[in-house]
C-alpha positions as CSV (number, residue, x, y, z in Angstrom):
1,X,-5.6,-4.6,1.7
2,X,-2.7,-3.6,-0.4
3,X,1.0,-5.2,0.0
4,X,4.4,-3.4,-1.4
5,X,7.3,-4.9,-2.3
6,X,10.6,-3.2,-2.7
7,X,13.1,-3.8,-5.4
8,X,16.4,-2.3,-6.5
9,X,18.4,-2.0,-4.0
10,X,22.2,-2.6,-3.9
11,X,26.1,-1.8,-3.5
12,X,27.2,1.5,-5.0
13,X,30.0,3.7,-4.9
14,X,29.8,6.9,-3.2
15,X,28.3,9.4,-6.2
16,X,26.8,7.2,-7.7
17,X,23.3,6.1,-8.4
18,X,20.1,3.9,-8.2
19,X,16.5,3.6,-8.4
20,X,14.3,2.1,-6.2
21,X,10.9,0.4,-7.0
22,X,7.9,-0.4,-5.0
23,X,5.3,-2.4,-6.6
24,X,1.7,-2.3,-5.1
25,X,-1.4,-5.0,-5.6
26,X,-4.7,-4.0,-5.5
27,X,-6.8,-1.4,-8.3
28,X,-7.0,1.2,-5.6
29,X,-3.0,2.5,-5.7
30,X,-4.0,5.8,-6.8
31,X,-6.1,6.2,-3.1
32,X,-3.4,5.8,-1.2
33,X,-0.5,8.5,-0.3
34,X,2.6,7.2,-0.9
35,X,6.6,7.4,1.2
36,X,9.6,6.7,1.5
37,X,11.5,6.0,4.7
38,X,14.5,4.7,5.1
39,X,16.4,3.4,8.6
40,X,20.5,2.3,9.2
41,X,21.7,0.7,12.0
42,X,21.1,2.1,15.7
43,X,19.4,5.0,14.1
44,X,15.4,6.0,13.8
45,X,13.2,5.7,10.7
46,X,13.6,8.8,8.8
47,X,11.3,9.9,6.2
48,X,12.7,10.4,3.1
49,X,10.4,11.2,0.6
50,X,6.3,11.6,0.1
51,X,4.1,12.2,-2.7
52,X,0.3,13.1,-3.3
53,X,-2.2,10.3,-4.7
54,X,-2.0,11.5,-7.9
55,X,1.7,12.7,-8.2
56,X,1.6,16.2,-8.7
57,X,3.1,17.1,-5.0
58,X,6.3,15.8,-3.2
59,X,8.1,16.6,-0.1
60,X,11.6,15.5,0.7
61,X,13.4,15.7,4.1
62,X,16.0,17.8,3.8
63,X,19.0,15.4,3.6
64,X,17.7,14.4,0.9
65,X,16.8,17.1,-0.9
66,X,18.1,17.9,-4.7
67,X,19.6,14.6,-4.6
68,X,16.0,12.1,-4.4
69,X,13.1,12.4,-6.2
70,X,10.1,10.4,-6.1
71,X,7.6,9.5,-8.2
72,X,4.4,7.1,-9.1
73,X,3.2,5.7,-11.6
74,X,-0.6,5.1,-11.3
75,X,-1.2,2.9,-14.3
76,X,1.5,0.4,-13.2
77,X,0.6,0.8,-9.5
78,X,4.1,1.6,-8.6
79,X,6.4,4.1,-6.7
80,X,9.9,5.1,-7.7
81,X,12.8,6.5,-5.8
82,X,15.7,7.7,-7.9
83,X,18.6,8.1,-5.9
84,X,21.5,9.9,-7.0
85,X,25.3,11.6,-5.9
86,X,24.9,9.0,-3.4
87,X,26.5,9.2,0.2
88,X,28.0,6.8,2.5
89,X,25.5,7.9,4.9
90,X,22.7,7.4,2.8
91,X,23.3,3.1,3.8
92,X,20.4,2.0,4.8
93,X,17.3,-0.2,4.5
94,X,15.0,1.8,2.5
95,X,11.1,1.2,2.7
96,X,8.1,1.6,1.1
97,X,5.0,2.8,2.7
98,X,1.3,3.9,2.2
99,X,-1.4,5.5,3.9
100,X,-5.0,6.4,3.2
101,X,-5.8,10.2,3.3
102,X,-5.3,13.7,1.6
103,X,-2.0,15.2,1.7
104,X,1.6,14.1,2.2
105,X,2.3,13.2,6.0
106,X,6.3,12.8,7.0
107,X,5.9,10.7,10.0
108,X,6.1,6.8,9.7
109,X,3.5,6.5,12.2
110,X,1.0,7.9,9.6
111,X,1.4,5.2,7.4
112,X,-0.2,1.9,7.9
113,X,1.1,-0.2,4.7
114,X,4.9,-1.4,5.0
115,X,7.1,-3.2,2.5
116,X,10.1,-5.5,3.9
117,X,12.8,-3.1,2.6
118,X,15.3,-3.2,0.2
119,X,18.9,-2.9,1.6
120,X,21.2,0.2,0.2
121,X,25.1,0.6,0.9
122,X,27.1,2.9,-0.3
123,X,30.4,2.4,-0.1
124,X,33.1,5.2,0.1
């Protein structure tokens, strides 16, 4: 029903910053709950981020936390994920993800809508 495709994802030095996009199809984006998980090497699929349908809530996991922030933009059906004062152990692929319901949910199970990912590294 709706497909996401990730974008902006790169190399960057440790501290420094980018911004990830996820583009949605469909009329219907501003239904949907919306996340960001990300997942390295050997290591489970962490939630990083979630926000409400309309963009007024967010919820970050907490090694994130003052250095993400999320956001949407209805109008353009799209997601954001500003990253900044990047870490080495931020390197991952991060992923876009949606789900139907009220209220931000932090587990990936909840969501039913993947993108493929978009690969970050930050190098030290």
């Amino acid at each position: 029903q709706v497909q996401l495709v990730e974008s902006g994802g790169g190399l960057v030095q440790a501290g420094g910053s980018l911004r990830l996009s996820c583009a949605a199809s469909g009329r219907t984006f501003s239904s949907y709950n919306m996340g960001w998980f990300r997942q390295a090497p050997g290591k489970e699929r962490e939630f990083v981020a979630g926000i409400n349908l309309s963009g007024s809530r967010t919820y970050y996991g907490d090694s994130v936390k003052g250095r993400f922030t999320i956001s949407r933009d209805n109008a353009q059906n799209t997601v954001y994920l500003q990253m900044n004062s990047l870490k080495p152990d931020d390197t991952a692929v991060y992923y876009c993800a949606a789900r139907i319901g009220d209220g931000i949910l932090i587990t990936a199970g909840g969501y039913g809508y993947w993108g493929q990912g978009t690969q970050v590294t930050v190098s030290s």
